[in-house]
C-alpha positions in Angstrom: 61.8 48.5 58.3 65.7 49.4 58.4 64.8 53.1 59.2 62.5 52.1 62.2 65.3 50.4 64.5 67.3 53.4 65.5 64.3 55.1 66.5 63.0 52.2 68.3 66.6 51.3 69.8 66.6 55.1 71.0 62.9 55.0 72.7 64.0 52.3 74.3 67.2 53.5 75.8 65.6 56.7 76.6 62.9 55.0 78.7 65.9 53.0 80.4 67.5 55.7 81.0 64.4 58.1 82.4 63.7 55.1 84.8 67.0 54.8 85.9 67.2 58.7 86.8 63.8 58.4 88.5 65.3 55.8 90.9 68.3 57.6 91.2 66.4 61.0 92.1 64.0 59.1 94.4 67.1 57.4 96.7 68.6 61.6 96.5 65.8 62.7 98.0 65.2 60.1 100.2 68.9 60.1 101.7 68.7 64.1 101.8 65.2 63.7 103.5 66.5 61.5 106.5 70.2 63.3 106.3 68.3 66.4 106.9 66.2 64.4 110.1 69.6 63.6 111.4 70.8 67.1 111.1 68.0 68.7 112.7 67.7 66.3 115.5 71.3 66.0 116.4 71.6 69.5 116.5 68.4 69.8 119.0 69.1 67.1 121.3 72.6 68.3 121.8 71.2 72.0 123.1 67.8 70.5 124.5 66.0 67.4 125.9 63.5 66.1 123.9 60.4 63.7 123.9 60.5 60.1 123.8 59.3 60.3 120.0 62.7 62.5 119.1 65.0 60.2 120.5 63.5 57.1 119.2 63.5 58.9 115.3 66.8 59.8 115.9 67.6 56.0 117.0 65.7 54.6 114.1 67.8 57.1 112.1 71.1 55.6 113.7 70.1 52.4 113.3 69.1 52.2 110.1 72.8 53.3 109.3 73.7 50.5 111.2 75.6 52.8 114.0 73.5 50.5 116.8 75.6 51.4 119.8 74.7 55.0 119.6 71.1 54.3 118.6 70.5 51.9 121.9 71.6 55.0 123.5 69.1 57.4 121.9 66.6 54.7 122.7 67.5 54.4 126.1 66.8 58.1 126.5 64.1 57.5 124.6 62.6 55.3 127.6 63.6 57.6 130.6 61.9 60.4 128.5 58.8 58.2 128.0 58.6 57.8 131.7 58.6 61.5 132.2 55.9 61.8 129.8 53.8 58.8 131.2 53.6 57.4 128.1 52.7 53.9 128.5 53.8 52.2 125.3 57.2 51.7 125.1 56.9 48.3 123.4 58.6 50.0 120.1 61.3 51.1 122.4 62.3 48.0 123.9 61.8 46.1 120.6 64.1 49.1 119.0 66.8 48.5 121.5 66.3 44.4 121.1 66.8 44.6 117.3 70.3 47.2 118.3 71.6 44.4 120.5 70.6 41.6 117.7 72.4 42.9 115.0 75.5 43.3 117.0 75.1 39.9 117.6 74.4 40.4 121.4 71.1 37.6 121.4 70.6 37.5 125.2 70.5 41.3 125.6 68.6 41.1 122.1 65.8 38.8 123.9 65.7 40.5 127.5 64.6 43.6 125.5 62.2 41.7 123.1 60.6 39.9 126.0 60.4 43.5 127.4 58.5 44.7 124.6 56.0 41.6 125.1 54.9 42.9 128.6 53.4 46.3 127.7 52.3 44.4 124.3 51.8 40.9 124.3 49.7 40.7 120.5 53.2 42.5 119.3 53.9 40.5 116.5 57.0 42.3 115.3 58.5 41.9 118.6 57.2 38.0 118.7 59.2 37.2 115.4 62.8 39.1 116.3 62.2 37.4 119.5 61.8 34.0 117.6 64.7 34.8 115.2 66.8 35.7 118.6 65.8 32.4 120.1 67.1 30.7 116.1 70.3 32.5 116.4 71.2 31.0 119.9 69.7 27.4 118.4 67.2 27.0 120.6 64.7 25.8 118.1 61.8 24.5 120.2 61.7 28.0 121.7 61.6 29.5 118.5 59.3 27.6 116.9 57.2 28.1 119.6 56.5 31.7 119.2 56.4 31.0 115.4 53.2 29.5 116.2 52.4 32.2 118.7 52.8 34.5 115.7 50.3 32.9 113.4 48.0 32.6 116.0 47.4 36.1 115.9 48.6 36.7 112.6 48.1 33.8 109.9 48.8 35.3 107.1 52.5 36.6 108.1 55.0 35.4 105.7 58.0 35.5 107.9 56.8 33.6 110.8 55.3 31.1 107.7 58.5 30.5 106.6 60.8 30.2 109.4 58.3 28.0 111.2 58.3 25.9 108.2 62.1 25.6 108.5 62.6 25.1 111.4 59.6 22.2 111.7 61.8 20.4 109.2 65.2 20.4 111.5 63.6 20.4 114.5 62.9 16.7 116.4 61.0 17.2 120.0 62.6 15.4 122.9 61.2 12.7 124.4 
């Protein structure tokens, strides 16, 4: 029995130790992978236009390195290019350039651009619930709550909109 615990004490640090390298391997790649997207988009944007698709990668690139002033702008050109190419749903954009202004903090900007999104897509339910978490930030909880609901109308199963509604039904008492 005494012989059997280094060997067992070594499997297991071996298999801790080959999990820990897959992770570690997996984020490399991953981080090289979108690095390398950044790269090759940068580089083309700054010689060419390109299509509304382009800019909004390279603003979801940008903004998931939380660099949101220069990612609105990619999604900005993102809409003007969208125009050019008649493309009719720019709900991703607007919501895009919503969540940019929202995590700087800018809420009215933040719900303009949501509400935006709303009019090309009005079943957009990713775009319902930042609007509804813009409308929580400022404290208007009636508002918020409101498209909560709006959200599990369409969607009843999602467990954001179930939780914040939840919440927020606890604080909130309606005027009368």
């Amino acid at each position: 029995m005494d012989n059997n615990f280094p060997t067992l004490y070594l499997a297991i640090l071996i298999v801790l130790l080959g999990t820990v390298a897959w992770f570690v391997f997996r984020q490399l790649f991953k981080t090289r992978r979108i690095e390398s997207a950044l790269s090759r988009l940068q580089s083309k944007l700054s010689q060419e236009k390109g299509t509304a698709q382009e800019y909004f990668e390279l603003g979801s690139i940008l903004l998931s390195k939380n660099l949101a002033t220069q990612a609105i702008a990619q999604f900005q050109k993102a809409l003007k290019a969208a125009e050019v190419e008649a493309e009719s749903n720019v709900s991703p954009i607007y919501n895009a350039i919503g969540y940019g202004h929202f995590i700087q903090e800018q809420y009215d900007l933040a719900i303009r651009n949501y509400k935006e999104a709303l009019k090309g897509n009005p079943n957009y339910v990713t775009a319902l619930n930042n609007l509804a978490h813009a409308y929580e930030k400022k404290n208007l909880t009636s508002q918020a709550l409101e498209v909560y609901e709006q959200v599990l109308g369409q969607d009843p199963k999602n467990s954001t909109a179930k939780r914040r509604a939840n919440s927020l039904r606890k604080r909130y008492v309606p005027q009368t």
